[in-house]
NUMARTOR-970086 format. One line per 10 residues: number of its first residue (from 1); their letters; for each residue z, x, y of N, C-alpha, C. Coordinates in steps of 0.1 Angstrom, whole numbers, plus 5000, padded with zeros to 4 digits. Atoms other than C-alpha are relative to their C-alpha. Example, Ala and Ser with C-alpha at 12.3 -4.5 7.8 and 13.67 -1.06 7.14 Angstrom:
# residues 2
1> as> 5000,5009,4988,5078,5123,4955,5000,5009,5012; 5000,4991,4989,5071,5137,4989,5008,4992,5011
# end
This chain:
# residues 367
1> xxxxxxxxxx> 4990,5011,5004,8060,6564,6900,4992,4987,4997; 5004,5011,5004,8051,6533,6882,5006,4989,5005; 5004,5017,4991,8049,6496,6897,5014,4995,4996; 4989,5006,5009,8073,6490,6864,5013,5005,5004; 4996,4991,4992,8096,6516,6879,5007,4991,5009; 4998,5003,4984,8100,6499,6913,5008,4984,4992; 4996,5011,5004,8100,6462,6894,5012,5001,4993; 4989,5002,5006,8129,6472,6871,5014,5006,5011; 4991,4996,4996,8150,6487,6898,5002,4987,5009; 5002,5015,4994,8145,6449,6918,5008,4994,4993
11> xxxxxxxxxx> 4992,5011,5006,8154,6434,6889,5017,5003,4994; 4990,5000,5003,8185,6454,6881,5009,4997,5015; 4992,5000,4984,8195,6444,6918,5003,4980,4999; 4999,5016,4994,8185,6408,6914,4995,4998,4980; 5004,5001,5018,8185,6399,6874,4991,4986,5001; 5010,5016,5006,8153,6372,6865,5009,4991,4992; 4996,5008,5008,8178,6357,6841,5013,4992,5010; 4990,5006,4991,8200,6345,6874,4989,4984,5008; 5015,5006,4994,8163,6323,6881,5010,4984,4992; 5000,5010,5006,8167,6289,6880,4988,4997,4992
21> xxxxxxxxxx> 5012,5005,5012,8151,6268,6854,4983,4998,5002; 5008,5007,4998,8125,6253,6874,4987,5013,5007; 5006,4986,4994,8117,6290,6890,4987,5007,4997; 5013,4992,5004,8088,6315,6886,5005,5013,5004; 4997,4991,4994,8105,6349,6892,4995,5007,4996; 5006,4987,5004,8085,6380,6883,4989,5004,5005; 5011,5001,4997,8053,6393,6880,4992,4990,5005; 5009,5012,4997,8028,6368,6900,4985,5006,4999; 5013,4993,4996,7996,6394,6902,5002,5014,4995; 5000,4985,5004,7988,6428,6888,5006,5001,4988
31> xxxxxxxxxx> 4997,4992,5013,7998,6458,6862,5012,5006,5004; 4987,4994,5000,8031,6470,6856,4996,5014,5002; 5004,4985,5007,8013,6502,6844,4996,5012,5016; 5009,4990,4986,7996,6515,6879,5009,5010,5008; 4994,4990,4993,8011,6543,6899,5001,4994,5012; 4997,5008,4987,8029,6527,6931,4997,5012,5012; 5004,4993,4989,8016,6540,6963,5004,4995,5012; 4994,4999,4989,8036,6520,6984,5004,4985,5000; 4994,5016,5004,8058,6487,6986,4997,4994,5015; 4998,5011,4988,8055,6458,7013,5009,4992,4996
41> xxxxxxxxxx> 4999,5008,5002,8074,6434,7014,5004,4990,5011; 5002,5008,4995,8077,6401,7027,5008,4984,4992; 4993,5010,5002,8092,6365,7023,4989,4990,4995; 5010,5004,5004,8059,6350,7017,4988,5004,5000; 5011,4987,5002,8027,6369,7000,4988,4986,5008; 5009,5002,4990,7999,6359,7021,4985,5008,4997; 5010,4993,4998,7962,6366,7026,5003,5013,5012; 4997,4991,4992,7976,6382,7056,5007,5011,5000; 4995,4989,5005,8000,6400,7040,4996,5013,4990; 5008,4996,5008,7977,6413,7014,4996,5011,5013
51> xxxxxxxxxx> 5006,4989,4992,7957,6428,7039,5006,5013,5012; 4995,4990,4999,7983,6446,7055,5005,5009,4990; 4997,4987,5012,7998,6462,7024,4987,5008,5001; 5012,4997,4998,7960,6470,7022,5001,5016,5011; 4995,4994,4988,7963,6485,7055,5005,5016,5000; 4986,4990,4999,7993,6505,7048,4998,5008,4987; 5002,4991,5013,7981,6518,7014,5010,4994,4991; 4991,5009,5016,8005,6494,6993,4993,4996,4993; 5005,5008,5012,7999,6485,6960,5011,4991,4994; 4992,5006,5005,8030,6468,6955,5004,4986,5009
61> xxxxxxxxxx> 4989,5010,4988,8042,6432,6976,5006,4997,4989; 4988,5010,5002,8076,6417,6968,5002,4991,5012; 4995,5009,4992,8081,6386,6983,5014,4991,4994; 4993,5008,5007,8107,6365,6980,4999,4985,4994; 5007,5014,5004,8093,6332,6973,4984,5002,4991; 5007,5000,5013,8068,6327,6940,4989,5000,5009; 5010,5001,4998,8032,6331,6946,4995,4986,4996; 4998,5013,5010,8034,6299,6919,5004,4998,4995; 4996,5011,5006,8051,6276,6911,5001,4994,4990; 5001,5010,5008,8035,6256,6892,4986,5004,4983
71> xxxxxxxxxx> 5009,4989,5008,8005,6269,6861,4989,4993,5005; 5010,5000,4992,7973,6276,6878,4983,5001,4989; 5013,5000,5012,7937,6261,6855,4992,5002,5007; 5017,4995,4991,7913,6276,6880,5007,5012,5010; 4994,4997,4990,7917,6304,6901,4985,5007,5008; 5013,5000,4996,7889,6295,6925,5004,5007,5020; 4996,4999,4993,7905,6303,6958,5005,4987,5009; 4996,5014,4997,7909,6264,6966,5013,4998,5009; 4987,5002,4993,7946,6269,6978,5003,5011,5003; 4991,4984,4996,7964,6296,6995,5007,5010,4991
81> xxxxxxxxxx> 4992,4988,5013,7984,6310,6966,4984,5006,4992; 5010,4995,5006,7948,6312,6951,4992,5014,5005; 5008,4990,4990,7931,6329,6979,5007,5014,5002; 4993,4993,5005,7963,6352,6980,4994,5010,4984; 5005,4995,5011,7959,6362,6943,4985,5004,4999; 5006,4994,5001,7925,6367,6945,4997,5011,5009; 5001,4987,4991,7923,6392,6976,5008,5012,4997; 4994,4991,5013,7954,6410,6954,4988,5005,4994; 5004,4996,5012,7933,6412,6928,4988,5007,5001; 5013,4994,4996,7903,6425,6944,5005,5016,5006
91> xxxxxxxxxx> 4995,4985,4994,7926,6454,6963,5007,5006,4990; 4992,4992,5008,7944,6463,6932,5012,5000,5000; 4985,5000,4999,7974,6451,6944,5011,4988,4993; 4989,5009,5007,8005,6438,6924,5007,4994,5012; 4989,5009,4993,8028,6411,6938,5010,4994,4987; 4992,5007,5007,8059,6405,6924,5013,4992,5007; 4992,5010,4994,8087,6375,6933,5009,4998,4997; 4986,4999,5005,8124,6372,6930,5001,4988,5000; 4995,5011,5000,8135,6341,6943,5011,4994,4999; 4991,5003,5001,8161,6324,6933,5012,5010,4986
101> xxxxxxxxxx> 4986,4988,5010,8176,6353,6909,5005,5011,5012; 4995,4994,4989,8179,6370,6944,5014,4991,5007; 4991,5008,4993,8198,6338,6959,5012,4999,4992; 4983,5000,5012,8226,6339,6927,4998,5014,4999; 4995,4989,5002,8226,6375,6927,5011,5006,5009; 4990,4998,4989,8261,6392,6939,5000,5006,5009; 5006,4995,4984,8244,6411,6966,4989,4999,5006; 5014,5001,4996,8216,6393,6973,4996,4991,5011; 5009,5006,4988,8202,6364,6997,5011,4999,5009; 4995,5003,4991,8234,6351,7006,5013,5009,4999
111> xxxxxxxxxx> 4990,4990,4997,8258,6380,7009,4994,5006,5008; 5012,4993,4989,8229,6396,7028,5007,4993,5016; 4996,5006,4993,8235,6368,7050,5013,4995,5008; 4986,4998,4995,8271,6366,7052,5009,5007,5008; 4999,4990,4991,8269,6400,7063,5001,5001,5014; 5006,4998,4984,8250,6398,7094,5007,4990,5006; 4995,5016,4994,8269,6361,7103,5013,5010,5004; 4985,4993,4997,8306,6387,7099,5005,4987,4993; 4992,5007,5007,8318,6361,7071,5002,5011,4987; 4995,4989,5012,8337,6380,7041,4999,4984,4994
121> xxxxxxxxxx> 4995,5009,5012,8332,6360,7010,5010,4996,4994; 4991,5002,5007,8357,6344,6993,4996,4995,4984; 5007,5004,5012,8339,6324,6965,4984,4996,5002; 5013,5004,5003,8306,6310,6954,5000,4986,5001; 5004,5018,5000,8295,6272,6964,4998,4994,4986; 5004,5008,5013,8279,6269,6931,4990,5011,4991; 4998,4986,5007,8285,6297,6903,4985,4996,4991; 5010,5002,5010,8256,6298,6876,5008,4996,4989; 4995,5008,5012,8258,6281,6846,4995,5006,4988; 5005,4992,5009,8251,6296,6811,4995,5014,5000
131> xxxxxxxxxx> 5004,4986,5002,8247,6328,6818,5009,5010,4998; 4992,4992,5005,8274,6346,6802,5006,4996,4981; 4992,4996,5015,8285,6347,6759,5008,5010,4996; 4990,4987,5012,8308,6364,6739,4995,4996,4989; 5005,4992,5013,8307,6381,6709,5011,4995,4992; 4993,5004,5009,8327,6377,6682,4997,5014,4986; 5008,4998,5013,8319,6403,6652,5012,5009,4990; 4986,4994,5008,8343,6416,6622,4993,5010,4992; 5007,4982,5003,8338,6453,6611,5012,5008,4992; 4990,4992,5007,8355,6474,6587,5007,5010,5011
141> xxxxxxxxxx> 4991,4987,4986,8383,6501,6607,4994,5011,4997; 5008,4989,4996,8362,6526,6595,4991,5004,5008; 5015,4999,4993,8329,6515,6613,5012,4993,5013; 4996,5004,4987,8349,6502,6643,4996,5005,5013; 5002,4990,4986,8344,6526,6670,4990,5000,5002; 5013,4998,4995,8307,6530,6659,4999,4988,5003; 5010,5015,4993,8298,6492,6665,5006,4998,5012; 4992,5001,4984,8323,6491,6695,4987,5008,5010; 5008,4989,4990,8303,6522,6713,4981,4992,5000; 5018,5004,4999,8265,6506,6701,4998,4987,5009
151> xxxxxxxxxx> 5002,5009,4998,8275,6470,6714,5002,5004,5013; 5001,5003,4985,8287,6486,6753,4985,5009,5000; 5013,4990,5000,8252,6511,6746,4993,4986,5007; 5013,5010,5004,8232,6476,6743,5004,4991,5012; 4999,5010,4982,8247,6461,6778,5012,4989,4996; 4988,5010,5005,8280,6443,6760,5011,5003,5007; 4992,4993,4993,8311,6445,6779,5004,5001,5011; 5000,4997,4982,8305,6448,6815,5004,4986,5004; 4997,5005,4990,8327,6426,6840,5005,5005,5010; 5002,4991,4992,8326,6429,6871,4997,5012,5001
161> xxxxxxxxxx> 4998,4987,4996,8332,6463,6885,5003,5013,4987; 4994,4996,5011,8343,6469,6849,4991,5004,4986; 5009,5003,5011,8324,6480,6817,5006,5007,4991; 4994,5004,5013,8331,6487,6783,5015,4995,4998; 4987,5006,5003,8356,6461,6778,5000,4995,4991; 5000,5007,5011,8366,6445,6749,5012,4995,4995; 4986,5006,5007,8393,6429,6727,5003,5000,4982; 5001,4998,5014,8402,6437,6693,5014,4994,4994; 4992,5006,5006,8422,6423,6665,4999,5004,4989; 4998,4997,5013,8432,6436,6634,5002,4991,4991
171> xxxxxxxxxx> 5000,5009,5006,8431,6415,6605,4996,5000,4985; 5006,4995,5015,8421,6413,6566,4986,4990,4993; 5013,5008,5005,8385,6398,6553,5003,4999,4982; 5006,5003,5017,8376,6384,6517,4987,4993,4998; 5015,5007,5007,8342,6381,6498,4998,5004,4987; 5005,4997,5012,8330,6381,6465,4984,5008,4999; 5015,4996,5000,8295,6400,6463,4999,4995,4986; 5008,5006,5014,8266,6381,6439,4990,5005,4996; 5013,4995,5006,8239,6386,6419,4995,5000,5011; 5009,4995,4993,8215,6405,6440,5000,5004,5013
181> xxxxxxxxxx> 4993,4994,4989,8237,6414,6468,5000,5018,4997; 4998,4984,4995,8239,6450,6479,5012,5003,5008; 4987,5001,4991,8279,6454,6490,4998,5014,5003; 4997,4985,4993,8290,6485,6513,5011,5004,4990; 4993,5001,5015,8320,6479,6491,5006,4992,4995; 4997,5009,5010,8335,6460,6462,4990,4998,4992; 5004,4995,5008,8323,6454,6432,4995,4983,4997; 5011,5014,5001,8295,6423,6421,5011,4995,4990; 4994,5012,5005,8314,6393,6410,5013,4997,5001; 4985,4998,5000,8348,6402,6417,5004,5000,5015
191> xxxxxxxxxx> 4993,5004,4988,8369,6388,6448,5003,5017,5006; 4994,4992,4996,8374,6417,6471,5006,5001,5018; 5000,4999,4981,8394,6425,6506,5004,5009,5006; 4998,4986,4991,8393,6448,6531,5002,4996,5014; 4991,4999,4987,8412,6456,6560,4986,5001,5013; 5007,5000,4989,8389,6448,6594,5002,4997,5009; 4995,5004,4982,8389,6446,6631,4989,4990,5006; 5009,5010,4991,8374,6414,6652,4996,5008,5012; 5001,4999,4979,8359,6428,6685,4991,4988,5004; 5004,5011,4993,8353,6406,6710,4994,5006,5013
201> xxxxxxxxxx> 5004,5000,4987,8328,6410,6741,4997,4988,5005; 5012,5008,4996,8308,6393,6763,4992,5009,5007; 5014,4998,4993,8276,6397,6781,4992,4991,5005; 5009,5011,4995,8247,6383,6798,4992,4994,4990; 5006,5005,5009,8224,6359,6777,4986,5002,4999; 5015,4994,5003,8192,6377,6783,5003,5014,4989; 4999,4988,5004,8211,6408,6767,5008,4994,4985; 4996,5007,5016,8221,6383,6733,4987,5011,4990; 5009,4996,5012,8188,6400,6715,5002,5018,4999; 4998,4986,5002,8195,6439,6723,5014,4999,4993
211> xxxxxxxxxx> 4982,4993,5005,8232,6436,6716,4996,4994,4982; 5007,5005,5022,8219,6416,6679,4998,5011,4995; 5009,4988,5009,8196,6443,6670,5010,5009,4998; 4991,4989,5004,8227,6467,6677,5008,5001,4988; 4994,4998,5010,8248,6454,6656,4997,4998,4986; 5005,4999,5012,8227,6449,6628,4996,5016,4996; 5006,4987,5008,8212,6483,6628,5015,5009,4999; 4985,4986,5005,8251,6505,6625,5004,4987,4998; 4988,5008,5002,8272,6475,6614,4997,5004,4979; 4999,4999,5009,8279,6489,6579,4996,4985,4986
221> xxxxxxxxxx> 5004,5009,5007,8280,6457,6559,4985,4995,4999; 5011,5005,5000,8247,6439,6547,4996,4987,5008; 5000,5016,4995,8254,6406,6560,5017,4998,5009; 4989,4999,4990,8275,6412,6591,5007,4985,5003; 4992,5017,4994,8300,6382,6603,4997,5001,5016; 4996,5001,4986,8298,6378,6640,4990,4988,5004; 5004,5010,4990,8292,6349,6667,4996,4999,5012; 5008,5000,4983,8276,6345,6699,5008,4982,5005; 4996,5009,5001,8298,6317,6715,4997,4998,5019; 4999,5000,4988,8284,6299,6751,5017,4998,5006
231> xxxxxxxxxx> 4988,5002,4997,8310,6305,6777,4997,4991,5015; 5001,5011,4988,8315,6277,6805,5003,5009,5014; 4998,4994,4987,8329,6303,6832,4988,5009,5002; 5011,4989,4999,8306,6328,6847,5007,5008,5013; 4997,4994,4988,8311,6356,6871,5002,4995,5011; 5003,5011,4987,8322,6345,6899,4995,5005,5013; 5003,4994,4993,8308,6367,6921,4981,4994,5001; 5015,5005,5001,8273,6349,6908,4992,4989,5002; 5000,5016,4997,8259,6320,6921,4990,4994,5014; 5005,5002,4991,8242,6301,6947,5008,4994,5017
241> xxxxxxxxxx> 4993,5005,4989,8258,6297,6983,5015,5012,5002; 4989,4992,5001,8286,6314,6995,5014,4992,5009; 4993,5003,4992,8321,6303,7012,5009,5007,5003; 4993,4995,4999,8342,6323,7030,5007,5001,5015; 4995,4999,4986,8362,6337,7065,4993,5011,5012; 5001,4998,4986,8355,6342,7099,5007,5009,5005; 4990,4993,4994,8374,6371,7115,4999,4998,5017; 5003,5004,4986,8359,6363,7150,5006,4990,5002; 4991,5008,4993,8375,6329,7153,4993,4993,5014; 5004,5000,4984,8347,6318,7177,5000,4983,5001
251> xxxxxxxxxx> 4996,5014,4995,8347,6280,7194,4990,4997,4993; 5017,5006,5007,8317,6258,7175,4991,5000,5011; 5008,4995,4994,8300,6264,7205,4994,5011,4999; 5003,4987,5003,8301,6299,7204,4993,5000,4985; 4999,4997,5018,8298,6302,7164,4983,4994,5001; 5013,5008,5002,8264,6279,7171,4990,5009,5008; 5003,4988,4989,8253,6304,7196,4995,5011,4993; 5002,4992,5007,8262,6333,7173,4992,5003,4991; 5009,5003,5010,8243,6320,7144,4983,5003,5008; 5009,4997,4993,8211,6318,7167,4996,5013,5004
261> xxxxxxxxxx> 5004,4986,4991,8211,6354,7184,4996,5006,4985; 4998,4990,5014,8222,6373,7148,4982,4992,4990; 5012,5002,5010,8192,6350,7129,4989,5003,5006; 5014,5001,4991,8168,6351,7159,4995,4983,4995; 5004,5013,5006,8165,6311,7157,4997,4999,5015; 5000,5011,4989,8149,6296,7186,5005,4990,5001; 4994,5013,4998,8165,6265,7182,5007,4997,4983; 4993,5003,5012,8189,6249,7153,5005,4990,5001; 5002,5012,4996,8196,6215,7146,5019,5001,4992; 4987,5000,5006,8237,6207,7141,5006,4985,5003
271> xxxxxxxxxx> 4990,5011,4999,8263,6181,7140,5011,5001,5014; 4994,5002,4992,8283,6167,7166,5014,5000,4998; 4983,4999,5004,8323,6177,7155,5009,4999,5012; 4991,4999,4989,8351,6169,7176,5014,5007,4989; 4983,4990,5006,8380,6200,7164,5008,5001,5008; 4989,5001,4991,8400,6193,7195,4995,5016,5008; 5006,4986,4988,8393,6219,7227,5003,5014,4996; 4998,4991,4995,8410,6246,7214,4994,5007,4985; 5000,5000,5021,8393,6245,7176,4990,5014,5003; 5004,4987,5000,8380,6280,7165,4992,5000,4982
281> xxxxxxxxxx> 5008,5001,5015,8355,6281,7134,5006,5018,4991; 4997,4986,5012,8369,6305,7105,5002,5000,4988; 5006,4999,5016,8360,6290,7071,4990,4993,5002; 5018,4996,5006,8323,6294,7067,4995,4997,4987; 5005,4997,5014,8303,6287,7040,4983,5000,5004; 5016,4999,4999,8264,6293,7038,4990,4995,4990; 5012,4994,5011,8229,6292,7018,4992,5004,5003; 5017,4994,4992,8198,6311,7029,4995,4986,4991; 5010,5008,5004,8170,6285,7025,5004,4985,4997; 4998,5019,5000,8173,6246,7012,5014,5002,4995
291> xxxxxxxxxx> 4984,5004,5005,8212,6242,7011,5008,4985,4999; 4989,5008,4999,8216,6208,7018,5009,4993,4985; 4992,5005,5013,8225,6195,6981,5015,5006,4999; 4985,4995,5000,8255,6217,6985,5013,4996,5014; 4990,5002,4992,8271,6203,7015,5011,4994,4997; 4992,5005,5007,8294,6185,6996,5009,5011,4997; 4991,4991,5008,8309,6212,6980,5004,5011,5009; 4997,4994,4990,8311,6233,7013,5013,4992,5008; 4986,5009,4997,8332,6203,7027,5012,5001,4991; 4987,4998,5010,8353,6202,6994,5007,5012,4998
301> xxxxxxxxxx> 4995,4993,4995,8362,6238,7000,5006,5006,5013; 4993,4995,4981,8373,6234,7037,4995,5006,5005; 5006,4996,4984,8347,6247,7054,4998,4996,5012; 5006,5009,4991,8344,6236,7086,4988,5002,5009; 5013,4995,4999,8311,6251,7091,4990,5003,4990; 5011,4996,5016,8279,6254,7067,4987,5005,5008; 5011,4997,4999,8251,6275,7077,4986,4998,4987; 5015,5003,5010,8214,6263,7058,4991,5001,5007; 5010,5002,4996,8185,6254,7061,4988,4984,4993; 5006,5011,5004,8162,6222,7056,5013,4986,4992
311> xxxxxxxxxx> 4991,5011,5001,8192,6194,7057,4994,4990,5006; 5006,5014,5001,8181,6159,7052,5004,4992,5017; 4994,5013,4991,8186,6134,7082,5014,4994,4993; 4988,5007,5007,8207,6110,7058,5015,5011,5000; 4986,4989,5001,8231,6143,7056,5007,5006,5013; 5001,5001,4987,8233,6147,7094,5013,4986,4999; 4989,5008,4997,8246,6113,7094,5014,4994,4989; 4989,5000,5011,8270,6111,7064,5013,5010,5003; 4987,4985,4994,8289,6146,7072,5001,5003,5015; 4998,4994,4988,8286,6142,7107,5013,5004,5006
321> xxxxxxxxxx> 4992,5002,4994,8319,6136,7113,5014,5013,4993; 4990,4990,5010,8336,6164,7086,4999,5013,5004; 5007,4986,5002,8316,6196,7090,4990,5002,5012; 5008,4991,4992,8299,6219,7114,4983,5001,4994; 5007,5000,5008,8264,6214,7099,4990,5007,5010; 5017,4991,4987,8236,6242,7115,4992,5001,4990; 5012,4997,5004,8203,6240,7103,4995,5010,5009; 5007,4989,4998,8191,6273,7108,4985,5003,5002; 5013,5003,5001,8159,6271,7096,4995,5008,4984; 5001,4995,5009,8146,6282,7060,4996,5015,5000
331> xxxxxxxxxx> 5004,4989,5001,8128,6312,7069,5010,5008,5007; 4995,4996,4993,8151,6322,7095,5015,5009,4989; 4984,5001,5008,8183,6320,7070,4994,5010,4985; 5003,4993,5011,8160,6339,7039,4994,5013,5007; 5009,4983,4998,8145,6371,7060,5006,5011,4997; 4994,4985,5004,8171,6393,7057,5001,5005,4986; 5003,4991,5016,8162,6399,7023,4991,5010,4997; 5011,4991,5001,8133,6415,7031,5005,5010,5004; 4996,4986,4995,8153,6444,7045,5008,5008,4989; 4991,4997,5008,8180,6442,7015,4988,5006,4985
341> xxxxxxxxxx> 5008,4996,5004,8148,6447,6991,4991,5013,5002; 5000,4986,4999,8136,6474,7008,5015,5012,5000; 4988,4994,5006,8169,6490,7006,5002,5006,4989; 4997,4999,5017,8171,6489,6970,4992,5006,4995; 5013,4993,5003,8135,6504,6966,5001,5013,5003; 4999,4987,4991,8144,6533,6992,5011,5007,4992; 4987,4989,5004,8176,6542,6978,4994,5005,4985; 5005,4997,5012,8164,6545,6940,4987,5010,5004; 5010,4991,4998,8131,6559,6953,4996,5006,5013; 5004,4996,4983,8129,6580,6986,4987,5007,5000
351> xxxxxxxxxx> 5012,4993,4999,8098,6595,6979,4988,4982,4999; 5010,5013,5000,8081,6559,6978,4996,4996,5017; 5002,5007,4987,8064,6544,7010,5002,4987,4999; 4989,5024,5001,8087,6505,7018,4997,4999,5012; 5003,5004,4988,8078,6488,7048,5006,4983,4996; 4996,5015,4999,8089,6452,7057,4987,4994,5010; 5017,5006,4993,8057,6430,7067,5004,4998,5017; 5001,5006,4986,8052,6429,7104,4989,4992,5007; 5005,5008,5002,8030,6399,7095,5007,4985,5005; 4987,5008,4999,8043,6362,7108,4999,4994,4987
361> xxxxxxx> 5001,5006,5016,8057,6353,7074,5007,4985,5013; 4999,5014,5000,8071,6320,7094,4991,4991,5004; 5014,5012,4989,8047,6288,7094,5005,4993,5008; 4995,5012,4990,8069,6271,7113,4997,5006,5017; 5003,4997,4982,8063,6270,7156,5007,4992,5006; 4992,5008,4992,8086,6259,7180,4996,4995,5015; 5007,5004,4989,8073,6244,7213,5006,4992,5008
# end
């Protein structure tokens, strides 16, 4: 089994094109090409983690967090991502990184996490942006069906749960063909029109260049009509954060409790709410990792609880008096991915050896 293999079944779980801008999600180290002998993974790739994949006979880490960030003009060992990379590169081992196409993916950081909490999603804190288009393309009724079937072939079509969808419209075209045109039909110089159908999809906007190529290569005409038009909504199932319900119903005592045992948090830093003695927390919202920029929009959906991680002071005392605010802890609130990753490896490949690092991926120490 190939590395590429393992990485594309990752990334059909957690799409790179769900990465924010500022991101680094993919390959960090290594060859796609190599025969995988065994996955690690982990929340952050490490010298120490290195050495156990090592260990274990992996040639594969996934972590969830980039090896880099930022682009690296030396790779002398000087910094830890460095030293990382090169003890990789000396054992032969690939590292590849999700990141934030895990955290907007619809079963990825924080549905992971919503799980283990016992909140059911309702929506998304904060959907993605640009990553959905429609199509637009007009096709004679002859060729209809074929460019219909080539554009859901090429990944056009799929919402939600749902795929080859589309929308058609019957209708009538006119063109003249000119000197040195090549028509399918009608005749050079002379107005002609023929009966055609609009189909309409969408798709994702990494999959704009396969579905192109399709419809140029079967779309009968020489100089096909069709649009690619951004669309402002997006899945909503896609996004970063989650907000949803509580079936437990437990006191903010309790609920602050719960969060602790289920994350394994030694300690968690929260807000002081007064919901009257008999108040019972049961709209939730979350983010594995740095959430505070979204607390706003957890309050504007009625949560009266927001599980994160790495919430400012200033945000402490602003929302103290609105919201249930638990700082979890970053690592604490992103680990469970490392199980939901192996998951996704095991199930696609059972003949593969997946382990989850029993390395301490957290720097933090509590005392």
């Amino acid at each position: 089994m190939k590395i590429a293999a393992i990485i594309n079944a990752i990334e059909q779980y957690a799409c790179p094109a769900l990465q924010e801008k500022w991101d680094n999600t993919g390959l960090q180290v290594g060859s796609v090409h190599d025969e995988c002998t065994g996955v690690l993974v982990c929340l952050d790739a490490t010298p120490a983690v290195v050495a156990e994949a090592k260990e274990k006979g992996c040639n594969l880490i996934v972590s969830h967090h980039p090896l880099f960030f930022k682009p690296v003009k030396k790779l002398v060992g000087a910094t830890l991502p460095q030293a990382t990379a090169l003890e990789a590169i000396k054992a032969g081992i690939a590292i590849y990184s999700s990141h934030t196409a895990a955290d907007s993916a619809s079963a990825g950081v924080n549905a992971v996490l919503a799980q283990r909490l016992g909140v059911k999603p309702m929506r998304v804190l904060q959907p993605v942006e640009g990553y959905m288009v429609a199509l637009s393309v007009i096709v004679p009724r002859s060729h209809a069906e074929v460019v219909q079937a080539a554009l859901f072939d090429a990944g056009a079509g799929a919402i939600g749960n749902y795929d080859c969808c589309s929308f058609s419209i019957p209708g009538q075209g006119t063109f003249r063909p000119l000197e040195g045109s090549n028509p399918f039909v009608g005749t050079l110089g002379l107005s002609h029109e023929e009966d055609g159908i609009q189909i309409q999809v969408v798709l994702p906007t990494h999959k704009m260049g396969a579905v192109e190529s399709a419809v140029l290569e079967v779309h009968p005409y020489e100089t096909p009509a069709y649009q690619f038009t951004p669309m402002l909504n997006a899945p909503s199932q896609l996004g970063i954060g989650i907000y949803g319900i509580s079936d437990d119903g437990l006191s903010p005592e309790a609920f602050v409790e719960h969060v602790k045992q289920v994350l394994g948090c030694k300690a968690v830093r929260t807000t002081k709410v007064d919901f009257g003695p008999d108040a019972k927390i049961r709209r939730v919202a979350l983010c594995g990792g740095a959430g505070g920029e979204l607390i706003g929009r957890a309050v504007a959906m009625g949560a009266q609880a927001y599980v994160t991680a790495d919430i400012r002071y200033h945000d402490f005392v602003d929302y103290r008096d609105q919201i249930l605010l638990i700082d979890a802890g970053h690592f604490e609130t992103e680990a469970p991915i490392k199980e939901a990753f192996a998951q996704v490896v095991s199930k696609r490949f059972p003949m593969v050896p997946v382990y989850c690092t029993s390395s301490t991926d957290n720097p933090i120490n509590y005392q």
